[in-house]
PDB file of N, CA, C, O and CB in Angstrom:
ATOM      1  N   UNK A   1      14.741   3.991 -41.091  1.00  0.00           N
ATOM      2  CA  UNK A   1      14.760   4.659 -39.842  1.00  0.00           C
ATOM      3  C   UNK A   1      13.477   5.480 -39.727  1.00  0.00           C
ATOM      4  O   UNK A   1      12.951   6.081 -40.663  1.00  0.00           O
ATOM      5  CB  UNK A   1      16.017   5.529 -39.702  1.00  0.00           C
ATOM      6  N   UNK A   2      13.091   5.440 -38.624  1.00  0.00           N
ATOM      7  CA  UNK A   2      11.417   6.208 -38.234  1.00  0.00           C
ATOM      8  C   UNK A   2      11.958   7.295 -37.038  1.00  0.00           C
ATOM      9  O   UNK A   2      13.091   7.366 -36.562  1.00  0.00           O
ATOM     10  CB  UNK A   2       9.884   4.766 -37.357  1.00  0.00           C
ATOM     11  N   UNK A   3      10.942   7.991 -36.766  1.00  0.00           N
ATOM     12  CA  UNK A   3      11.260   8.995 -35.879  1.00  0.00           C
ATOM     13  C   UNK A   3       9.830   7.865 -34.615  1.00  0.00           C
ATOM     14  O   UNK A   3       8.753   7.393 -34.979  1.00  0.00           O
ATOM     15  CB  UNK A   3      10.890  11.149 -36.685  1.00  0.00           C
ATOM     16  N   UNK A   4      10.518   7.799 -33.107  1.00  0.00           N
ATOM     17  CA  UNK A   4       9.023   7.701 -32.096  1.00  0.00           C
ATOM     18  C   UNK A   4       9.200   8.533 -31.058  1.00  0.00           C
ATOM     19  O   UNK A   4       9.884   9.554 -30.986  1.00  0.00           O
ATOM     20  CB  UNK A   4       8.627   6.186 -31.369  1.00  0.00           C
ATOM     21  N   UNK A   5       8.657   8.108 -30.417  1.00  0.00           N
ATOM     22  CA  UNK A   5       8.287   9.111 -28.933  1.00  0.00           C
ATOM     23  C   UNK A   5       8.598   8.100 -27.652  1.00  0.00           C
ATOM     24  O   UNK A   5       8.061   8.185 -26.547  1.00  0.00           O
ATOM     25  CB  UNK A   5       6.285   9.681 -28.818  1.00  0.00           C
ATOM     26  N   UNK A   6       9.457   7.257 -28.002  1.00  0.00           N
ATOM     27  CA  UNK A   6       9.837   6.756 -26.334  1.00  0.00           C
ATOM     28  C   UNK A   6      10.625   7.103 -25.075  1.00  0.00           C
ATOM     29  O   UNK A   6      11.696   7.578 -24.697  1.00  0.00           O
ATOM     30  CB  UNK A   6      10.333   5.797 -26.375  1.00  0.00           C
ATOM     31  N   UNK A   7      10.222   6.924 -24.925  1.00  0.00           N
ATOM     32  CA  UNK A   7      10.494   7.425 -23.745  1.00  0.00           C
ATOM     33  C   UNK A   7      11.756   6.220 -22.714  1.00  0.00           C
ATOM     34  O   UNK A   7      11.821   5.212 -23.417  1.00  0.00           O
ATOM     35  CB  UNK A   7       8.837   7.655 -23.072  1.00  0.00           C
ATOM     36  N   UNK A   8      12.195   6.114 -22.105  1.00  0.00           N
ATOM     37  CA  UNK A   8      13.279   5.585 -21.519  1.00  0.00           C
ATOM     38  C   UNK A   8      13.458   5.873 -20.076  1.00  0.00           C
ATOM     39  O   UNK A   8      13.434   7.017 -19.622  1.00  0.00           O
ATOM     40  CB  UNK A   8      14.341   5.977 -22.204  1.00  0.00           C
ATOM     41  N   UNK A   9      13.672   4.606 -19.241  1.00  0.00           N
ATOM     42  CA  UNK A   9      13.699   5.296 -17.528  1.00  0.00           C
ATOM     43  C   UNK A   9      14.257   4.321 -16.952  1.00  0.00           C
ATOM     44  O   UNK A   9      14.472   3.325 -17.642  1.00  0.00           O
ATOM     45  CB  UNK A   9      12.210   5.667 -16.627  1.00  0.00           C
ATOM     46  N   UNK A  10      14.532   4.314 -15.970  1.00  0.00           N
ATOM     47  CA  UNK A  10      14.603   3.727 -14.978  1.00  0.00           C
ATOM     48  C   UNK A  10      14.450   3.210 -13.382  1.00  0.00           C
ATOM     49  O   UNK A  10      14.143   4.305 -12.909  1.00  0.00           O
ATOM     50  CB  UNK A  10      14.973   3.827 -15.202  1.00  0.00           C
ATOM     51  N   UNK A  11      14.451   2.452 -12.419  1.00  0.00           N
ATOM     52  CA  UNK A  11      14.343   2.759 -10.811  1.00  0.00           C
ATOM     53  C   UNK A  11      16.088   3.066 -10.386  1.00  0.00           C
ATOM     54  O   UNK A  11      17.042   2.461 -10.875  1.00  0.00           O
ATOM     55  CB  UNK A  11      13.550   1.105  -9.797  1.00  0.00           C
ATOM     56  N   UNK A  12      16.146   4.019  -9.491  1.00  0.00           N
ATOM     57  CA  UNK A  12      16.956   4.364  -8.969  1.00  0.00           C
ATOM     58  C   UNK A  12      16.425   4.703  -7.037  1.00  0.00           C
ATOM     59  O   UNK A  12      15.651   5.612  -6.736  1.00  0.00           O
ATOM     60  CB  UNK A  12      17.418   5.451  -9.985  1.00  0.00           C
ATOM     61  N   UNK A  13      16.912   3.970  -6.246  1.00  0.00           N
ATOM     62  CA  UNK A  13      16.471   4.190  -5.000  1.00  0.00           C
ATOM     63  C   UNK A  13      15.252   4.016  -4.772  1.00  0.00           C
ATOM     64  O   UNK A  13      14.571   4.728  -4.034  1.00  0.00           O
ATOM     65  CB  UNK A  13      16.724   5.236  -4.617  1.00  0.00           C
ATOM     66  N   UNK A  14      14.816   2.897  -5.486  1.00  0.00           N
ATOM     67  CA  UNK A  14      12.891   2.730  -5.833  1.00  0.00           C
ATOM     68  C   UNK A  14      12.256   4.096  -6.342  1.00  0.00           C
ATOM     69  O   UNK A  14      11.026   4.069  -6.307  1.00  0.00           O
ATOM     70  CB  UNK A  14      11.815   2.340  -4.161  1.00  0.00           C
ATOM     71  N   UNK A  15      12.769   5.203  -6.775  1.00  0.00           N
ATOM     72  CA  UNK A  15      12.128   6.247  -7.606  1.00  0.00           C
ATOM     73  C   UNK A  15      12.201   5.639  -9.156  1.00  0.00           C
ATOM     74  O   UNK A  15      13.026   4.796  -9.510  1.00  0.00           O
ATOM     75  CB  UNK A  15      12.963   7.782  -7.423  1.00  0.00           C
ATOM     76  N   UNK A  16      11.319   6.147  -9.897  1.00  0.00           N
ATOM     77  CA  UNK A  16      11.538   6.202 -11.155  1.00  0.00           C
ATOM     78  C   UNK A  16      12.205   7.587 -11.568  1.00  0.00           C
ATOM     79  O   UNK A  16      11.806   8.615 -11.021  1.00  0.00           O
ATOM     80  CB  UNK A  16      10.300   5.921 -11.801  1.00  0.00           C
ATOM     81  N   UNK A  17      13.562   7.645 -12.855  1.00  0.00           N
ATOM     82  CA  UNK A  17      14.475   8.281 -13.263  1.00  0.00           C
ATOM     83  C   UNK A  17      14.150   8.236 -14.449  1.00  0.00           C
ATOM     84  O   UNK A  17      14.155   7.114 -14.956  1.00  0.00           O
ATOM     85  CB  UNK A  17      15.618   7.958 -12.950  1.00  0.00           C
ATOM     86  N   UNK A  18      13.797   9.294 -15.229  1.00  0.00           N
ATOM     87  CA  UNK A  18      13.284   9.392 -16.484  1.00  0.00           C
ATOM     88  C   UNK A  18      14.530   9.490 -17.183  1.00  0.00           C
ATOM     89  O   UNK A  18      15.330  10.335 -16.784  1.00  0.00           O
ATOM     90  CB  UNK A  18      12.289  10.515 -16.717  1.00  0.00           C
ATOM     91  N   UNK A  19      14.875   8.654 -18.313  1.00  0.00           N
ATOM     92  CA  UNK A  19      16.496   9.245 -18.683  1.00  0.00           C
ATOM     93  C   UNK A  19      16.436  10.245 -19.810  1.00  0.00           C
ATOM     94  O   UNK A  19      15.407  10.320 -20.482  1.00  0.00           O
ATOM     95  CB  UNK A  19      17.622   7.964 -19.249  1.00  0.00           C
ATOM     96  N   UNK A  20      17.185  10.802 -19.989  1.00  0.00           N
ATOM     97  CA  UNK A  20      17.328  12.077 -21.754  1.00  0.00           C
ATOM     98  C   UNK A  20      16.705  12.778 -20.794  1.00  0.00           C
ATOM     99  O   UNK A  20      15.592  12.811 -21.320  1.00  0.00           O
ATOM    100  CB  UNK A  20      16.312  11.861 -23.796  1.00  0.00           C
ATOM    101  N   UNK A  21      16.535  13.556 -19.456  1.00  0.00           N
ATOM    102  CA  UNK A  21      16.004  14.567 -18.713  1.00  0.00           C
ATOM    103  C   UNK A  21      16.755  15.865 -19.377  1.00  0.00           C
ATOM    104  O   UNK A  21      16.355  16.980 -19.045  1.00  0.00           O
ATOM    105  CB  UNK A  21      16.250  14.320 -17.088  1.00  0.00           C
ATOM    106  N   UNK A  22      17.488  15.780 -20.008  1.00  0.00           N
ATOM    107  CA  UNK A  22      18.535  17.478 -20.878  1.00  0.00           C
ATOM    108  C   UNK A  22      17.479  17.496 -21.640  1.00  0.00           C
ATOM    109  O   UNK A  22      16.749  18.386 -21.205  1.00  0.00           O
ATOM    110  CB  UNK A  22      20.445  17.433 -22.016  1.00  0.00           C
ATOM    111  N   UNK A  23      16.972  16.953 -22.612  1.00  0.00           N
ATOM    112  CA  UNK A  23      16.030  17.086 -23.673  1.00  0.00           C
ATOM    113  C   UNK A  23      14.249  16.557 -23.270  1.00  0.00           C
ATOM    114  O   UNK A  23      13.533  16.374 -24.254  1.00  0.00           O
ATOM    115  CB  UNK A  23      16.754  16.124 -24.923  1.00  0.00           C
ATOM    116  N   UNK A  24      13.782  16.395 -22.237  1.00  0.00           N
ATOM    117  CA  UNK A  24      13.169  15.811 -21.539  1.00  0.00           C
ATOM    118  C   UNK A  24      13.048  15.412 -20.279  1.00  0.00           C
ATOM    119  O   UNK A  24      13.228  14.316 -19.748  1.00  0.00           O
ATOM    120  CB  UNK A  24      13.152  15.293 -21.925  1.00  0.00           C
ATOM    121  N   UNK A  25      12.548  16.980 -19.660  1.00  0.00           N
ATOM    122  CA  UNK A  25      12.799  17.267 -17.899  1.00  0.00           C
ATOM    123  C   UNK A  25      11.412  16.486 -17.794  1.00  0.00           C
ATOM    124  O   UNK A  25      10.341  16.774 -18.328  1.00  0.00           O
ATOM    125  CB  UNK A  25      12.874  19.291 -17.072  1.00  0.00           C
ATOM    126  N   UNK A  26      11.834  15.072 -16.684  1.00  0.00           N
ATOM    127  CA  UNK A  26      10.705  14.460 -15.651  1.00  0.00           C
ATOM    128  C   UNK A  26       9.660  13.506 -16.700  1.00  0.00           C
ATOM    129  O   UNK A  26       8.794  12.775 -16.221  1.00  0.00           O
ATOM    130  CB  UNK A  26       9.680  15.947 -14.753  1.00  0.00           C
ATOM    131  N   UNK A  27       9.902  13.646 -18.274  1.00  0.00           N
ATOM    132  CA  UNK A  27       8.794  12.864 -19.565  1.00  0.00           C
ATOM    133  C   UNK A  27       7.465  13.455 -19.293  1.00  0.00           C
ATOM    134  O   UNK A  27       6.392  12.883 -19.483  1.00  0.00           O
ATOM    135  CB  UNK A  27       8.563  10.926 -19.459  1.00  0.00           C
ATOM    136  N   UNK A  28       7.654  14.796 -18.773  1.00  0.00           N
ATOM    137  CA  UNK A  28       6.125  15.098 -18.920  1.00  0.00           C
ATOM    138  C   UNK A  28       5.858  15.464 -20.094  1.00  0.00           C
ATOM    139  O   UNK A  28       4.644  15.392 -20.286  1.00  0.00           O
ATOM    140  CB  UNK A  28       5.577  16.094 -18.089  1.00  0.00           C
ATOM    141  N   UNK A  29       6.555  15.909 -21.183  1.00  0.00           N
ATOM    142  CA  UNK A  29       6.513  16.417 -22.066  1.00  0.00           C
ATOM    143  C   UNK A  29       6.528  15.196 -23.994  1.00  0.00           C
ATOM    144  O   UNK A  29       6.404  15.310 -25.213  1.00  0.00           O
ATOM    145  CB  UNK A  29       7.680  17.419 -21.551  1.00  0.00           C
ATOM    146  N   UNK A  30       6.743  14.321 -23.036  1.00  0.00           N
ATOM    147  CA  UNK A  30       6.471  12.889 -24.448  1.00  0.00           C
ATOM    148  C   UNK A  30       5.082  12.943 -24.348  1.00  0.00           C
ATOM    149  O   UNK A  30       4.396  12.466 -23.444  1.00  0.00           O
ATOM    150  CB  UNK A  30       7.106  10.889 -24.137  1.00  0.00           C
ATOM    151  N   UNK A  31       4.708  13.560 -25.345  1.00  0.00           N
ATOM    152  CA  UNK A  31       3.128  13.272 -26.274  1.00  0.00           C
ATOM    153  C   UNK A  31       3.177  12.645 -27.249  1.00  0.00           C
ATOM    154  O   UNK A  31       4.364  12.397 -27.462  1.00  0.00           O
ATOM    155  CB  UNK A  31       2.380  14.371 -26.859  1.00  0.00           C
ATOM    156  N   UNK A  32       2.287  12.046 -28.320  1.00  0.00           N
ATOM    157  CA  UNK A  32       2.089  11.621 -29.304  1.00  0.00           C
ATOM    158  C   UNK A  32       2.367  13.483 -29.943  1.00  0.00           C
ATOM    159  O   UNK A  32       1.918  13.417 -31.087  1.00  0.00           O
ATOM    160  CB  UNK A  32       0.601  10.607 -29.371  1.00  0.00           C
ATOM    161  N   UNK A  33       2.638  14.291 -29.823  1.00  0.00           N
ATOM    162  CA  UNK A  33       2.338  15.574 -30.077  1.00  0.00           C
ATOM    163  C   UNK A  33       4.109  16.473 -30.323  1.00  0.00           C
ATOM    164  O   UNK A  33       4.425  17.545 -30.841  1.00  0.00           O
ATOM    165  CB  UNK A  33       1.261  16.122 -28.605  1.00  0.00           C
ATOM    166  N   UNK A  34       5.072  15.118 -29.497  1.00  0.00           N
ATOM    167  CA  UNK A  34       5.969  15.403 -28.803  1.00  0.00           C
ATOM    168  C   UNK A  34       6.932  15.370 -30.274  1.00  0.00           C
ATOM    169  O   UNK A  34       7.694  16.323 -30.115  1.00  0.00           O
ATOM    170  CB  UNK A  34       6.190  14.425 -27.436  1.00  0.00           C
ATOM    171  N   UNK A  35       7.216  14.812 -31.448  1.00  0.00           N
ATOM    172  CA  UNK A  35       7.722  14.543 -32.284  1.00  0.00           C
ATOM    173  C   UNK A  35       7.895  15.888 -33.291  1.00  0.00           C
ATOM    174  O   UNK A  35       8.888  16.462 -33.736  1.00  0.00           O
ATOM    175  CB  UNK A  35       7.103  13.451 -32.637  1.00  0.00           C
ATOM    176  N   UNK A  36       6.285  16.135 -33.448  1.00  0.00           N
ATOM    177  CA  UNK A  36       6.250  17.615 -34.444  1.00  0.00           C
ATOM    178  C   UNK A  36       6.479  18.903 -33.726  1.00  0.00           C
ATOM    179  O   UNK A  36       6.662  19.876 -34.456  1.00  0.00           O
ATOM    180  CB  UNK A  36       4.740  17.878 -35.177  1.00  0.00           C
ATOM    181  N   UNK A  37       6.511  19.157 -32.055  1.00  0.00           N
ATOM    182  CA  UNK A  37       6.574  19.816 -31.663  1.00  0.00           C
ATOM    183  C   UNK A  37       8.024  20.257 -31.295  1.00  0.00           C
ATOM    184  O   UNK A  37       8.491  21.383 -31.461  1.00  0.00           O
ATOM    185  CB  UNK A  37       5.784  19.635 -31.099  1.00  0.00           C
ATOM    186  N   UNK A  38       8.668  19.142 -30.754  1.00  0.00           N
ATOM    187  CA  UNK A  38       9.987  18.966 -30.410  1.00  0.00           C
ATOM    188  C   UNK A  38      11.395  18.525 -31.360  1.00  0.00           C
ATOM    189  O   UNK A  38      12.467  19.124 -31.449  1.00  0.00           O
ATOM    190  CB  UNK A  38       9.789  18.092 -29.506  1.00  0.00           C
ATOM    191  N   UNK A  39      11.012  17.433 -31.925  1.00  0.00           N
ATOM    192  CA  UNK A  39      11.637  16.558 -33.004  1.00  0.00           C
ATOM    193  C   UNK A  39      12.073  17.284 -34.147  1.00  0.00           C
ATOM    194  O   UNK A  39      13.168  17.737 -34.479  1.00  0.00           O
ATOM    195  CB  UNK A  39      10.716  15.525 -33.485  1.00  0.00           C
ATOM    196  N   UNK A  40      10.759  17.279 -34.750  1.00  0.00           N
ATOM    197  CA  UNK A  40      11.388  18.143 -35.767  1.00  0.00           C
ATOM    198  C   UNK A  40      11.766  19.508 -35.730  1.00  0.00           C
ATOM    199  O   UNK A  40      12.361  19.858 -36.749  1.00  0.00           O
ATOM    200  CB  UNK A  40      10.713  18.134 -36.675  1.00  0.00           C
ATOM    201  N   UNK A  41      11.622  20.297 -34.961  1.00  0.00           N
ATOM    202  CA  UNK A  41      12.193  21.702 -35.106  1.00  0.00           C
ATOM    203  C   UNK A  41      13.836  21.287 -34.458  1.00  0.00           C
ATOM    204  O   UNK A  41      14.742  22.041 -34.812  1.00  0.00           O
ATOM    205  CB  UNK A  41      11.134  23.078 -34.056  1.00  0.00           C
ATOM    206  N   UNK A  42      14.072  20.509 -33.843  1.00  0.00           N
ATOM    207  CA  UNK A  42      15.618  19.885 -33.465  1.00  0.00           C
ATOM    208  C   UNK A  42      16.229  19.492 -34.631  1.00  0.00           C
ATOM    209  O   UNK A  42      17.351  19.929 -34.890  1.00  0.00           O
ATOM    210  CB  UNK A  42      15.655  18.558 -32.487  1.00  0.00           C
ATOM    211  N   UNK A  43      15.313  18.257 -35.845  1.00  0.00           N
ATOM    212  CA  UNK A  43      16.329  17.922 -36.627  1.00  0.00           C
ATOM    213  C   UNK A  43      16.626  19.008 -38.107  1.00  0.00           C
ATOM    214  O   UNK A  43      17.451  18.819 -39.001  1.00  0.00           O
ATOM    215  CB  UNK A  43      15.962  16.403 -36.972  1.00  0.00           C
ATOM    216  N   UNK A  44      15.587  20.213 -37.951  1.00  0.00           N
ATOM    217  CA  UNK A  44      15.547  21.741 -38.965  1.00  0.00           C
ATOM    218  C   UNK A  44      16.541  22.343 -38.503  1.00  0.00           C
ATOM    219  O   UNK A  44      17.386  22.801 -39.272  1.00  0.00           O
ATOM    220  CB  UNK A  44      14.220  22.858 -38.893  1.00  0.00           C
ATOM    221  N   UNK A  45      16.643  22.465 -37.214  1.00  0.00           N
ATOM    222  CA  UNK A  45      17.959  23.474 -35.982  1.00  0.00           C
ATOM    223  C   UNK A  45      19.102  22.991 -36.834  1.00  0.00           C
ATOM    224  O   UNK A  45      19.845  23.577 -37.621  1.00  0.00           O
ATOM    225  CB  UNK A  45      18.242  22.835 -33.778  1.00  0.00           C
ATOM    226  N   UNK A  46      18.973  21.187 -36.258  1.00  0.00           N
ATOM    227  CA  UNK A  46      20.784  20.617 -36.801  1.00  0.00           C
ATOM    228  C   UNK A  46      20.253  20.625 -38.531  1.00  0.00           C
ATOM    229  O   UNK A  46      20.160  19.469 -38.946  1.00  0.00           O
ATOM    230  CB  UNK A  46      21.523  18.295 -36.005  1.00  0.00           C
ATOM    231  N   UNK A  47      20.000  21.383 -39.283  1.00  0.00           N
ATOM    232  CA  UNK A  47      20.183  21.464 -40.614  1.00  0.00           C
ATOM    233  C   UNK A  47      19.926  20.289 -41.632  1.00  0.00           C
ATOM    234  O   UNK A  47      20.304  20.307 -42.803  1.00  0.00           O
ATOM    235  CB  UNK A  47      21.384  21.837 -40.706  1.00  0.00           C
ATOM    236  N   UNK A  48      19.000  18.925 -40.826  1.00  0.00           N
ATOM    237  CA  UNK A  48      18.586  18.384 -41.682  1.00  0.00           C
ATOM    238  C   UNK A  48      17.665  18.644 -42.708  1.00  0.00           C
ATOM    239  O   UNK A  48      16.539  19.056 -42.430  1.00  0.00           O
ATOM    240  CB  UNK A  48      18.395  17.723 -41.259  1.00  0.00           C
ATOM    241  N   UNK A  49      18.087  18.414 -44.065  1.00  0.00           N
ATOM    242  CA  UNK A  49      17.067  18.670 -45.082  1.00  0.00           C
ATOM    243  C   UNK A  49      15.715  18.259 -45.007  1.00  0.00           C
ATOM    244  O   UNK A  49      15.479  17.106 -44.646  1.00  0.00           O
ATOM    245  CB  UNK A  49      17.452  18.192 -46.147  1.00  0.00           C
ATOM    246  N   UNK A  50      14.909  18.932 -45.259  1.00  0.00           N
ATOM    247  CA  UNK A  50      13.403  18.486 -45.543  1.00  0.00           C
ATOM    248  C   UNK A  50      13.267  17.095 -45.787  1.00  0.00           C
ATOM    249  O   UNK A  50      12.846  16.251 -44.996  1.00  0.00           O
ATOM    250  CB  UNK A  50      12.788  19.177 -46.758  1.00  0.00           C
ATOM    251  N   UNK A  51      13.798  16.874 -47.359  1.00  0.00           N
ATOM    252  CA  UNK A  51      13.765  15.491 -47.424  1.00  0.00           C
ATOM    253  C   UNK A  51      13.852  14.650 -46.795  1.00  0.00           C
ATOM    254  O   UNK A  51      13.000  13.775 -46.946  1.00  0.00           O
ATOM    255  CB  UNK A  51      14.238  15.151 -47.888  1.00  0.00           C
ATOM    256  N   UNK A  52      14.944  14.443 -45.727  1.00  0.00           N
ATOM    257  CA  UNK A  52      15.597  13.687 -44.909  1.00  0.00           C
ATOM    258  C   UNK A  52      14.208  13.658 -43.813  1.00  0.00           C
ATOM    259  O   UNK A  52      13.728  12.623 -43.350  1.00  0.00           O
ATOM    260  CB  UNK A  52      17.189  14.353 -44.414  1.00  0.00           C
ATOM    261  N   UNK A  53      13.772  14.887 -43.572  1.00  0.00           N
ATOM    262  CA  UNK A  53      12.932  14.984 -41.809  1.00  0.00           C
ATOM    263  C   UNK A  53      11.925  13.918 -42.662  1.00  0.00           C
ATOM    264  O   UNK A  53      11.732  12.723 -42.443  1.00  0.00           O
ATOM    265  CB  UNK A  53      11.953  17.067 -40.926  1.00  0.00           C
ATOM    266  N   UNK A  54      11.358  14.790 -43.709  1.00  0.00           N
ATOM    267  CA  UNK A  54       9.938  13.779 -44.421  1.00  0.00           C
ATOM    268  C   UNK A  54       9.832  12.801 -44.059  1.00  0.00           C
ATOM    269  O   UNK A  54       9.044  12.440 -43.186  1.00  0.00           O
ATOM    270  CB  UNK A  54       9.808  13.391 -45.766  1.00  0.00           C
ATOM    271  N   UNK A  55      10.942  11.851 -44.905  1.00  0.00           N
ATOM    272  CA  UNK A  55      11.611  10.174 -45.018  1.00  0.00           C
ATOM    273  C   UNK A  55      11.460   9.858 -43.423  1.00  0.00           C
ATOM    274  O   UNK A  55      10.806   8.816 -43.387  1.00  0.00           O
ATOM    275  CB  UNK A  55      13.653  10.004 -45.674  1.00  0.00           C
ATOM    276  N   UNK A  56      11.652  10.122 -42.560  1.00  0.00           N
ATOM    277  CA  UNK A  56      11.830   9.732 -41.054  1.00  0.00           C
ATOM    278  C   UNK A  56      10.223  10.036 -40.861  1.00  0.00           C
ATOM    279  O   UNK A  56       9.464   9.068 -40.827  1.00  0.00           O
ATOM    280  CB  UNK A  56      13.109  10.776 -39.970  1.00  0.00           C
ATOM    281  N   UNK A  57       9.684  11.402 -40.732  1.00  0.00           N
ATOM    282  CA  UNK A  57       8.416  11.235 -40.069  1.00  0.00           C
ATOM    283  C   UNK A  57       7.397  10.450 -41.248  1.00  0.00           C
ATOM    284  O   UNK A  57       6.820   9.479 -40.757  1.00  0.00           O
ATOM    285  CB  UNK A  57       7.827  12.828 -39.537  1.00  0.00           C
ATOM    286  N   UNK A  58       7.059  10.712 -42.794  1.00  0.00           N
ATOM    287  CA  UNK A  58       6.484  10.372 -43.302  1.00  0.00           C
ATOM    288  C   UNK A  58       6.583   8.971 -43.964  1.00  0.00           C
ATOM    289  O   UNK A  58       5.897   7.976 -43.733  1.00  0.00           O
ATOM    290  CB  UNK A  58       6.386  11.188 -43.721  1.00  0.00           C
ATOM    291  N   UNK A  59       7.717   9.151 -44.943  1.00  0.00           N
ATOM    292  CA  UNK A  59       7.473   8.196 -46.126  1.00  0.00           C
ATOM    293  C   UNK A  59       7.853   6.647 -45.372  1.00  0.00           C
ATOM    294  O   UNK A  59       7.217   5.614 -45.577  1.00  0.00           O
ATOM    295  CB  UNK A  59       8.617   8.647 -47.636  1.00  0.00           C
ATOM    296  N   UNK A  60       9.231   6.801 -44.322  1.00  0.00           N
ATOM    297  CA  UNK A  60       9.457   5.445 -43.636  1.00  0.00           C
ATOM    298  C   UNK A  60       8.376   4.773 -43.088  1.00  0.00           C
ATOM    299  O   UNK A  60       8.419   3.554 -43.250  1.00  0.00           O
ATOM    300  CB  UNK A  60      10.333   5.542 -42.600  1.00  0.00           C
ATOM    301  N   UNK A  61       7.457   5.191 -42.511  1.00  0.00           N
ATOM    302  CA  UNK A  61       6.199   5.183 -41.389  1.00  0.00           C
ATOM    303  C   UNK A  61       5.530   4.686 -42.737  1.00  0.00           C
ATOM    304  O   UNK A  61       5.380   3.465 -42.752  1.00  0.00           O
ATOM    305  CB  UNK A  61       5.514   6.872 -40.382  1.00  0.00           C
ATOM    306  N   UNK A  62       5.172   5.230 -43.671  1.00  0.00           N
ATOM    307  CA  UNK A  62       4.388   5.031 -44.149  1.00  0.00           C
ATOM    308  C   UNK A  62       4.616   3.287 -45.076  1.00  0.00           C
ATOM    309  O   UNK A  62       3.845   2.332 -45.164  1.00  0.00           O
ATOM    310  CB  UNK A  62       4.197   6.348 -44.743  1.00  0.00           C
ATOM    311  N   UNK A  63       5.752   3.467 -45.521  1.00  0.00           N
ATOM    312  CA  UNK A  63       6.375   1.890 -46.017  1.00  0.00           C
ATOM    313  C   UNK A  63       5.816   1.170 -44.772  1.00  0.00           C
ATOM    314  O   UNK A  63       4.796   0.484 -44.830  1.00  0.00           O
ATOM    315  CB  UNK A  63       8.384   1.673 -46.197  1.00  0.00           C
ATOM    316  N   UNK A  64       6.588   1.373 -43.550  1.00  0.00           N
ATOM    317  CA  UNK A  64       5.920   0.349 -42.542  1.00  0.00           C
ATOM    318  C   UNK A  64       4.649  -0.457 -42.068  1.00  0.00           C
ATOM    319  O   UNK A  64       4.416  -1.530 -41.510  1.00  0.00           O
ATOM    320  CB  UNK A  64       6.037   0.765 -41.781  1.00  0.00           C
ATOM    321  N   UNK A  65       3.682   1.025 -42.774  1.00  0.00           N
ATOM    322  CA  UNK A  65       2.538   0.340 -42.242  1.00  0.00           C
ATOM    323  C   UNK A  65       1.664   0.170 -42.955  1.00  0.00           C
ATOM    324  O   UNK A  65       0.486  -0.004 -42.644  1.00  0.00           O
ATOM    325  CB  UNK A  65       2.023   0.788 -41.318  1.00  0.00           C
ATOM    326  N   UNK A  66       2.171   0.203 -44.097  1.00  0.00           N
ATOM    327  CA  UNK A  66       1.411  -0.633 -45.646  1.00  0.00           C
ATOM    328  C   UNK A  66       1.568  -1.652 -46.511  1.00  0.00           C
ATOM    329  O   UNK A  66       0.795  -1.905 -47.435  1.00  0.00           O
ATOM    330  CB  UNK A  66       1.394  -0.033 -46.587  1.00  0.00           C
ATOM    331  N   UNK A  67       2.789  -2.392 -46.168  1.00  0.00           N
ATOM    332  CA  UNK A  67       2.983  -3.158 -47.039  1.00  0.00           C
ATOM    333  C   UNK A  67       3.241  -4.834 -46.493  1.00  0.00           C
ATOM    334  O   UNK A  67       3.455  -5.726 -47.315  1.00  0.00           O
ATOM    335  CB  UNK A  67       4.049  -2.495 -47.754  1.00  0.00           C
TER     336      UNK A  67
END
């Protein structure tokens, strides 16, 4: 499991509807920036261990894109 930054939407009435707007009012706020800023202080809040955040932002990512 990896941590990303996608984002998710849809058309509704020919507007575009950004969805997860509770945690992500309008996607102005998905950066490449959006993970360490947002992400992880959410999965520290819900009491995931270090280890655990690492494995998701670091070590998984990193298996992925080395071998």
């Amino acid at each position: 499991m990896v941590a990303t930054i996608d984002l998710t939407w849809t058309f509704v009435d020919g507007n575009i509807k950004i969805l997860w707007g509770d945690t992500n009012e309008d996607g102005d706020d998905r950066t490449y920036s959006y993970p360490l800023r947002k992400a992880v202080p959410w999965m520290r809040e819900k009491g995931l261990p270090k280890q655990t955040i690492d494995k998701f932002m670091i070590d998984n990512l990193r298996r992925l894109f080395t071998w």
